[in-house]
C-alpha positions as CSV (number, residue, x, y, z in Angstrom):
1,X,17.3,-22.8,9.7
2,X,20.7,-21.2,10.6
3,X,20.4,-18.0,13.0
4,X,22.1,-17.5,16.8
5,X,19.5,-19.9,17.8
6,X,20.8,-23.0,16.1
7,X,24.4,-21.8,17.7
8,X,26.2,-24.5,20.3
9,X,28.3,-23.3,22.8
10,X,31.6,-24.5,24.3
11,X,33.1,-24.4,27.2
12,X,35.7,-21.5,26.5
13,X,33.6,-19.3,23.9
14,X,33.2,-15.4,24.4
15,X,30.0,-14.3,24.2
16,X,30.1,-10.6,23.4
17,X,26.6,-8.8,24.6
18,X,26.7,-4.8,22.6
19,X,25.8,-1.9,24.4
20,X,22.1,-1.0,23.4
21,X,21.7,1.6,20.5
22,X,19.3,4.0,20.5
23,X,18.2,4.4,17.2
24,X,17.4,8.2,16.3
25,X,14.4,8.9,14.2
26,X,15.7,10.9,11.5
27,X,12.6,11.0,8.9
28,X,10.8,12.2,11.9
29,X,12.9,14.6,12.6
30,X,13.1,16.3,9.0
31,X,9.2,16.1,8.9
32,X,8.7,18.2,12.3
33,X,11.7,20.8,11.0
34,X,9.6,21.2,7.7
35,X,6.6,21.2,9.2
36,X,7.9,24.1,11.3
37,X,9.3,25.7,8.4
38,X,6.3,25.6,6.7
39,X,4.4,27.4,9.7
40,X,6.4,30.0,9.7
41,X,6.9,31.0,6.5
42,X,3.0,30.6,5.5
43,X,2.1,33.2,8.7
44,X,5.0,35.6,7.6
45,X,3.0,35.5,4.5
46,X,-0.1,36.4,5.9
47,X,1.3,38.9,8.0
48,X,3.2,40.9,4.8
49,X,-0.3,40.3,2.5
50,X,-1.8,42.5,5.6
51,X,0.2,45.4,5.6
């Protein structure tokens, strides 16, 4: 059903092979800085309720 498998070579065809990329996790990212955020700023607020 179409794809690269169903592709013929011939003699004289480039076959280009990319460099691998690493994909980067962004929504993972964003959680863990929120979830950071979140930390800090919930303990500051316990620490100013204190005093």
């Amino acid at each position: 059903m179409g794809g690269f498998d169903s592709i013929r070579l011939d003699p004289g065809d480039t076959v280009i092979v990319p460099r691998k990329v690493e994909k980067f996790p962004w929504l993972r990212v964003v959680k863990d800085i929120t979830q950071i955020m979140f930390q800090i700023a919930v303990a500051a607020g316990v620490i100013i309720a204190a005093y």
